[in-house]
Structures are given as C-alpha cells and as structure tokens.
N, CA and C atoms as an extended XYZ file, in Angstrom:
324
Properties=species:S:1:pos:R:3:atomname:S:1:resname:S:1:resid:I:1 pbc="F F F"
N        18.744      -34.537        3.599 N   UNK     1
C        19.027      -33.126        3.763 CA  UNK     1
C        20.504      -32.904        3.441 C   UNK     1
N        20.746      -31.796        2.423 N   UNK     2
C        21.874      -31.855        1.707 CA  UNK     2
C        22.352      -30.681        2.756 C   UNK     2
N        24.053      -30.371        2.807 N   UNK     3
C        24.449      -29.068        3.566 CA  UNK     3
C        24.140      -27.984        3.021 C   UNK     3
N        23.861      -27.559        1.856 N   UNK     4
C        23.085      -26.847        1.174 CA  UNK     4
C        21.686      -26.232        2.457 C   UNK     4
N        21.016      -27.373        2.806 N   UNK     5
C        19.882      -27.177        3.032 CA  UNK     5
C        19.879      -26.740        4.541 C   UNK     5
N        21.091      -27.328        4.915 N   UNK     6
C        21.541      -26.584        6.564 CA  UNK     6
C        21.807      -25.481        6.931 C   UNK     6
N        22.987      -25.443        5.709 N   UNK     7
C        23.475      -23.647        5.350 CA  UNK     7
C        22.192      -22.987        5.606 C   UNK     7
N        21.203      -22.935        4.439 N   UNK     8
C        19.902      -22.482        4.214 CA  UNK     8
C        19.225      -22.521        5.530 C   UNK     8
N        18.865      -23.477        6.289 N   UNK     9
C        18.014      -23.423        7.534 CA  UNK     9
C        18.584      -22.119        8.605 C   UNK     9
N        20.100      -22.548        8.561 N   UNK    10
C        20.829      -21.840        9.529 CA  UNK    10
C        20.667      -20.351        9.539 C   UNK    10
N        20.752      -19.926        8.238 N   UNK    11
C        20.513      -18.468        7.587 CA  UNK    11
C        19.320      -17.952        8.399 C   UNK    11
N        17.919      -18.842        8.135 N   UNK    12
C        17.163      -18.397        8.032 CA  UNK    12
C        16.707      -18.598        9.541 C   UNK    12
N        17.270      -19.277       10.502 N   UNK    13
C        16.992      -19.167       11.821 CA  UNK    13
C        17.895      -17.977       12.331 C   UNK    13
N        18.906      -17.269       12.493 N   UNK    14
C        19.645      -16.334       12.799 CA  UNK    14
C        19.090      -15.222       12.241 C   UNK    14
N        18.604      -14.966       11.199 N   UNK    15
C        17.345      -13.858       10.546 CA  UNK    15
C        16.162      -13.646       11.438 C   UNK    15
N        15.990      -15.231       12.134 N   UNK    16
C        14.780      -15.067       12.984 CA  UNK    16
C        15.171      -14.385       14.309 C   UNK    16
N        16.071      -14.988       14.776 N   UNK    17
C        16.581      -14.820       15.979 CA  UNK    17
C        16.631      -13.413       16.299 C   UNK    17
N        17.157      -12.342       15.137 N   UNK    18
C        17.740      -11.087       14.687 CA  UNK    18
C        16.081      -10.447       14.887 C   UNK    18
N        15.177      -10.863       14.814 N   UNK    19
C        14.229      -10.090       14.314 CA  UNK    19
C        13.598      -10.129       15.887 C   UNK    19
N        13.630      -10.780       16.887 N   UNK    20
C        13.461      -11.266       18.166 CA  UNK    20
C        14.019      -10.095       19.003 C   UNK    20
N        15.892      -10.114       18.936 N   UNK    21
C        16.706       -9.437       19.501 CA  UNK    21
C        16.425       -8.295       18.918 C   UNK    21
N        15.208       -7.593       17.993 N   UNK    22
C        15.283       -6.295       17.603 CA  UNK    22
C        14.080       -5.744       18.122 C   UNK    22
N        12.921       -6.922       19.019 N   UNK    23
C        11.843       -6.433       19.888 CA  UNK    23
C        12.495       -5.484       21.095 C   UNK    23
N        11.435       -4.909       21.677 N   UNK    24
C        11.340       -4.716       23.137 CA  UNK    24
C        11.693       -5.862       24.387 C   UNK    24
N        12.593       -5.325       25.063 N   UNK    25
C        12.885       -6.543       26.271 CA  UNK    25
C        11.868       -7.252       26.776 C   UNK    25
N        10.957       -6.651       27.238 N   UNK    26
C         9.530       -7.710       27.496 CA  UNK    26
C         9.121       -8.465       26.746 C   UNK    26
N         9.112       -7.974       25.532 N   UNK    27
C         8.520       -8.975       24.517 CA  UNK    27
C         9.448       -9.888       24.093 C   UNK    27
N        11.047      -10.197       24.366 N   UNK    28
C        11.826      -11.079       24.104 CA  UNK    28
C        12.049      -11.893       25.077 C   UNK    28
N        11.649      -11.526       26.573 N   UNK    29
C        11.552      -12.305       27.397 CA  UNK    29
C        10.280      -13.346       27.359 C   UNK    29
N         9.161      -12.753       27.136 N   UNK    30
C         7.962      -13.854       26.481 CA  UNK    30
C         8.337      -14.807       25.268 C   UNK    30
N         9.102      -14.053       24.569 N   UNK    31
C         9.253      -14.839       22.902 CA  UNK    31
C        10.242      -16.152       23.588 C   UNK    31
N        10.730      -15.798       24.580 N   UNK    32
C        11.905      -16.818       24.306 CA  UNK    32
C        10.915      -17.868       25.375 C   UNK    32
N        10.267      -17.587       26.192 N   UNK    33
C        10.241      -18.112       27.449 CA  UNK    33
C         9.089      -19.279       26.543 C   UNK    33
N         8.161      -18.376       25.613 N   UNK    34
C         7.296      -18.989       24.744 CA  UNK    34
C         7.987      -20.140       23.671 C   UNK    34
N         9.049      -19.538       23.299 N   UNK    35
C        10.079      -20.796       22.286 CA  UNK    35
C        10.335      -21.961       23.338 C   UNK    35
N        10.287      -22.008       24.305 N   UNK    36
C        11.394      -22.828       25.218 CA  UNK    36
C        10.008      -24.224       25.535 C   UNK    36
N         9.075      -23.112       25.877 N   UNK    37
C         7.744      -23.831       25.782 CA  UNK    37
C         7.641      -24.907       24.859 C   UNK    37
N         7.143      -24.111       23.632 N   UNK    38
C         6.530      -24.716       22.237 CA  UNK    38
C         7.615      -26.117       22.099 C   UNK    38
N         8.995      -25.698       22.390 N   UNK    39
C        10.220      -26.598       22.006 CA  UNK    39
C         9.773      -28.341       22.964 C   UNK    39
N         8.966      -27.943       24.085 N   UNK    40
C         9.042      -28.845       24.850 CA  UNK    40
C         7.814      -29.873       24.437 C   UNK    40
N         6.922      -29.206       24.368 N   UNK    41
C         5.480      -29.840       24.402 CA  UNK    41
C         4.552      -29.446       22.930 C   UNK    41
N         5.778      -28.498       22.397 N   UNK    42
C         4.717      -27.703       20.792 CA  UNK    42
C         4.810      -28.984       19.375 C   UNK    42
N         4.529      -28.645       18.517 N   UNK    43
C         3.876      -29.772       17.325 CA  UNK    43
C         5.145      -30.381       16.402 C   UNK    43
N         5.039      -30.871       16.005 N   UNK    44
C         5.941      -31.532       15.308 CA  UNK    44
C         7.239      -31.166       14.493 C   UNK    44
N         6.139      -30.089       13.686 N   UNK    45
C         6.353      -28.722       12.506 CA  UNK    45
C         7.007      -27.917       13.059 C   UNK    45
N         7.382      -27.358       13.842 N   UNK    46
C         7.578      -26.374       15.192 CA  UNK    46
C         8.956      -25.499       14.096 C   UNK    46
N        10.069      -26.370       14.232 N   UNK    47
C        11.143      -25.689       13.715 CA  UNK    47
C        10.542      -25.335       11.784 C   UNK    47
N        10.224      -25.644       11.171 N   UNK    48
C        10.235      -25.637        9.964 CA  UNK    48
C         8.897      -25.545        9.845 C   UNK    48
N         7.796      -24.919       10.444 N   UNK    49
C         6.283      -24.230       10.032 CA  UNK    49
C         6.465      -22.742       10.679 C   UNK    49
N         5.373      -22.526       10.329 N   UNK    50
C         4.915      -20.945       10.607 CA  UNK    50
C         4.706      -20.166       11.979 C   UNK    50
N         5.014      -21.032       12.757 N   UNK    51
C         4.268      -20.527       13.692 CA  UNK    51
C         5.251      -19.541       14.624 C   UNK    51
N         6.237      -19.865       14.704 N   UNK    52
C         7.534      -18.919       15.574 CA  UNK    52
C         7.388      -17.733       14.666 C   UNK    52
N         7.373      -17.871       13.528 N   UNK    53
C         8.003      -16.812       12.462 CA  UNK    53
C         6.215      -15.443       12.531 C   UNK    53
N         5.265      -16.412       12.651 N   UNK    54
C         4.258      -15.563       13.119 CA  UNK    54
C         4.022      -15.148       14.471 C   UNK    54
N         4.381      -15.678       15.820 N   UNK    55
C         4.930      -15.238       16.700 CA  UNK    55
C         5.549      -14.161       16.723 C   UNK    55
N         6.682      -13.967       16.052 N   UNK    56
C         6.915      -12.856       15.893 CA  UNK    56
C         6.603      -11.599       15.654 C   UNK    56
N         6.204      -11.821       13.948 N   UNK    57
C         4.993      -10.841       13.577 CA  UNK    57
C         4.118      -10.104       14.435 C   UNK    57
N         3.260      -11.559       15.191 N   UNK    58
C         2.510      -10.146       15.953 CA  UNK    58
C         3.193       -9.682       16.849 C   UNK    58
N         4.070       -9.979       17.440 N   UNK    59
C         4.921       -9.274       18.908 CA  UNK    59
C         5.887       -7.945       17.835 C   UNK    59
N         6.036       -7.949       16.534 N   UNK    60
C         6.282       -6.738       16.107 CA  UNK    60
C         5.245       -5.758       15.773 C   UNK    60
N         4.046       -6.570       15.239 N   UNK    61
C         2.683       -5.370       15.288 CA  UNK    61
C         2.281       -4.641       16.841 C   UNK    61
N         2.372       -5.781       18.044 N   UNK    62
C         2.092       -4.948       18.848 CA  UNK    62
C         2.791       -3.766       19.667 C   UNK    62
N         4.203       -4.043       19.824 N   UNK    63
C         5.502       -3.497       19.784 CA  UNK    63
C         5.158       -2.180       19.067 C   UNK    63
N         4.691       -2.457       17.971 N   UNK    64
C         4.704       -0.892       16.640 CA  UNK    64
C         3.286       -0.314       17.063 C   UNK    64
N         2.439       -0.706       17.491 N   UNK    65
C         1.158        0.097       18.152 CA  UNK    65
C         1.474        0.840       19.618 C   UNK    65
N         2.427        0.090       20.356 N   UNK    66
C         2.500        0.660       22.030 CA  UNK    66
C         2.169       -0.387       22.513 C   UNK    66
N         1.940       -1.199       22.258 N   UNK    67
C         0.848       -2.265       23.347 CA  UNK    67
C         2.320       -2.780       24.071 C   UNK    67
N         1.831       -3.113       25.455 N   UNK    68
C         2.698       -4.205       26.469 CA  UNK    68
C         2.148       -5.671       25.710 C   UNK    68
N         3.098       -6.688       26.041 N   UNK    69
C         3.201       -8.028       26.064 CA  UNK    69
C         1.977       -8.585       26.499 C   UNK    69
N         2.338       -8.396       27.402 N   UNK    70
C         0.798       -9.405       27.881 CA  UNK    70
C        -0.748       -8.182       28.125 C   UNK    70
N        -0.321       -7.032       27.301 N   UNK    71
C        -1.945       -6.841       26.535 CA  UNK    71
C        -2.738       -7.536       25.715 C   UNK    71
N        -1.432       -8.015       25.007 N   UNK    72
C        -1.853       -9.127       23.741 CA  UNK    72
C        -1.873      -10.467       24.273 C   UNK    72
N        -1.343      -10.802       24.969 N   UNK    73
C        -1.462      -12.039       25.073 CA  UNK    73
C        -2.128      -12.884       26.255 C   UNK    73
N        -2.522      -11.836       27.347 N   UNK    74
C        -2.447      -12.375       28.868 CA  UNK    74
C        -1.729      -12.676       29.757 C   UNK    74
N        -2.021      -12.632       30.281 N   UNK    75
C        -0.850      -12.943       31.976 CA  UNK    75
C        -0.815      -14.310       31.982 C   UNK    75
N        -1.520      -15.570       31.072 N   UNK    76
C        -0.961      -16.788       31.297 CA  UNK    76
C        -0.291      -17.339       29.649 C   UNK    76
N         1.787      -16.548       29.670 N   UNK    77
C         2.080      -17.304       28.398 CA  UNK    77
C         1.704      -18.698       28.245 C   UNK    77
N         1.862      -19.609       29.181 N   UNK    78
C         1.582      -20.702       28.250 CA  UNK    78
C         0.071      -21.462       28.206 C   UNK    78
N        -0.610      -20.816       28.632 N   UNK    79
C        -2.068      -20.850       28.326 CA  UNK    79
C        -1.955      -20.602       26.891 C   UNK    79
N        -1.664      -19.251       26.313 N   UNK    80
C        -1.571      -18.747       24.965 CA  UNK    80
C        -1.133      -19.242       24.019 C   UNK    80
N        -0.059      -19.805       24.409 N   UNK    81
C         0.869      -20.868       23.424 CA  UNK    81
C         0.067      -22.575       23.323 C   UNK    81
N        -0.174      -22.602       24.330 N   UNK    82
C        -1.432      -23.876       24.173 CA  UNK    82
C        -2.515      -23.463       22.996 C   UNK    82
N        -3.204      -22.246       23.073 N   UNK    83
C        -4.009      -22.308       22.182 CA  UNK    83
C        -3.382      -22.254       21.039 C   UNK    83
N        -2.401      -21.892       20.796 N   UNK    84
C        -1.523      -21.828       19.649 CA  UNK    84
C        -1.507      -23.149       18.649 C   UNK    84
N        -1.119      -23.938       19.567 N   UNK    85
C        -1.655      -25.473       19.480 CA  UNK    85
C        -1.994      -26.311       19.232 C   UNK    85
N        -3.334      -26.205       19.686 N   UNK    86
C        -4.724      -27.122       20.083 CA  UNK    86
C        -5.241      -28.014       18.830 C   UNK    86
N        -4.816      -27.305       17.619 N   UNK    87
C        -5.322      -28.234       17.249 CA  UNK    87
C        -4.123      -28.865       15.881 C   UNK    87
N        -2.664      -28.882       16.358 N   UNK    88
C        -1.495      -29.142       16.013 CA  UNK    88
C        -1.194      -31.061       16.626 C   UNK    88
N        -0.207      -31.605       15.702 N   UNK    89
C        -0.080      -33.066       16.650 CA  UNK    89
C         1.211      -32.579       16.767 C   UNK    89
N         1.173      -33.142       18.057 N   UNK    90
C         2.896      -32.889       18.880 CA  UNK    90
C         3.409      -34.362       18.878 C   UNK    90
N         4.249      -34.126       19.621 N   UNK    91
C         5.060      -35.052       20.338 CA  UNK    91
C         4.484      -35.941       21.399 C   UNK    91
N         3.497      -35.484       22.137 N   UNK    92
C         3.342      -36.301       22.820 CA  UNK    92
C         2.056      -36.859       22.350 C   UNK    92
N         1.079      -36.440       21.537 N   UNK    93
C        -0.016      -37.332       20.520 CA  UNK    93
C         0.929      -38.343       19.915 C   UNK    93
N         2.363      -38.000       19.526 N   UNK    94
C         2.805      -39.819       18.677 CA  UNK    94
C         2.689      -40.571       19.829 C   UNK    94
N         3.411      -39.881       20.503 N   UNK    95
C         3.994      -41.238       22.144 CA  UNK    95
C         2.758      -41.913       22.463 C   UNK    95
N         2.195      -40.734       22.611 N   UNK    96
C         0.543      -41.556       23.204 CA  UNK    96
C        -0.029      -42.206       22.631 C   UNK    96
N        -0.347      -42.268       21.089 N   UNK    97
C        -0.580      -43.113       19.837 CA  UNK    97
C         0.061      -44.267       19.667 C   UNK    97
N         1.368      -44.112       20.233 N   UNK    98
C         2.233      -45.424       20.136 CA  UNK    98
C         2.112      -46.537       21.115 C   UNK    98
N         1.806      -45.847       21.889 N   UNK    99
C         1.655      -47.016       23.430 CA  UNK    99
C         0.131      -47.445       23.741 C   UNK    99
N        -0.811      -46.962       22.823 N   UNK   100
C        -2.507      -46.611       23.321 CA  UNK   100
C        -2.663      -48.250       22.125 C   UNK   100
N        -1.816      -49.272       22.351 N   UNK   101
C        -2.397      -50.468       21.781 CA  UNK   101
C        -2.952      -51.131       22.648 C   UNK   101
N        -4.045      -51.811       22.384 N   UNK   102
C        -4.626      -52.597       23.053 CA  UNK   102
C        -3.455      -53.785       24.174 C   UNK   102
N        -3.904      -54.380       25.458 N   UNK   103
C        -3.171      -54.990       26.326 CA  UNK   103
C        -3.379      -56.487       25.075 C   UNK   103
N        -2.109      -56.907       24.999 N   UNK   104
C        -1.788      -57.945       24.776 CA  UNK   104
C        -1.591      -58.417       23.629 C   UNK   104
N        -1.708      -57.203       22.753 N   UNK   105
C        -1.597      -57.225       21.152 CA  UNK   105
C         0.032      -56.295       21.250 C   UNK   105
N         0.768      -56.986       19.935 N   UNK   106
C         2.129      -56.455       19.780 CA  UNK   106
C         2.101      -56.260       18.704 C   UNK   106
N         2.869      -55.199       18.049 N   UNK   107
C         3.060      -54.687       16.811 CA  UNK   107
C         4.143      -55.806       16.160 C   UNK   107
N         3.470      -55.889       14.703 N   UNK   108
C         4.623      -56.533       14.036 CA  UNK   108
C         5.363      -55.778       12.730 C   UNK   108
C-alpha cells in the first residue's frame, strides 16, 4: 500500500464520516454505536467493503421518508448488525479456524 493509497482511503473515510454527521442525531447515535460494534466482532472486509457505506444509505433513505431509527431497524441494534453478518467471515471464524486443530497434531 503506496501513500497514494492512504491519502485515497483517508479521503474517502472523512466523506463517509461527513455523510454520518449530516444524519439525524438518533440515527448517528445508532450508526456509530453500530460501527463500534461491526469494528469489534464484524467481517474482515469491514473497513474496505460495502457495508458501512450501505449502512448509511439506508439510514439516509429512512431519515428522507420520516421514519425513526429503530422503525427500520428494531430495538435490538446489534441483533441487526448480526444479521448484517451472518453470512460474512470475521475475525473470530479465523481464530476459531486456527485453534480448531485436532489435539496433538501441530502445524508445520
């Protein structure tokens, strides 16, 4: 990764950020509480796939209809963000992949 490509990332996370800080307070209190989530236990891809950046999206479609936060989403964020998910490999599918060797066999 060239600084080129940092510059570039950096841009394009502060664009995101911008588009967050231009929701409704409720809905930036979910977005973030939901980022903080995903950051902990979410997929691999997390920073550099689609999924924050569509996060967004819909919290600006619903925002632009009237809807509250958890019309769309439910009263359990990280239920929601789980399904978000489900069928993503995280962080803790490597760990668990890594250690799930049989007793007494060692990697070479």
């Amino acid at each position: 990764m060239g600084i080129q490509d940092i510059i570039e990332g950096k841009k394009q996370w502060r664009a995101h950020m911008a588009r967050v800080k231009a929701l409704p307070p409720d809905y930036q209190i979910v977005y973030k509480e939901m980022q903080r989530y995903l950051f902990k236990v979410g997929p691999i891809d997390l920073p550099d796939g689609p999924l924050l950046p569509g996060i967004v999206d819909f919290f600006e479609e619903g925002a632009a209809s009237g809807k509250g936060v958890l019309e769309l989403i439910g009263t359990d964020v990280a239920a929601f963000a789980d399904e978000l998910i489900k069928d993503s490999t995280t962080y803790a599918d490597l760990y668990q992949d890594s250690i799930s060797g049989k007793p007494g066999t060692a990697e070479k």
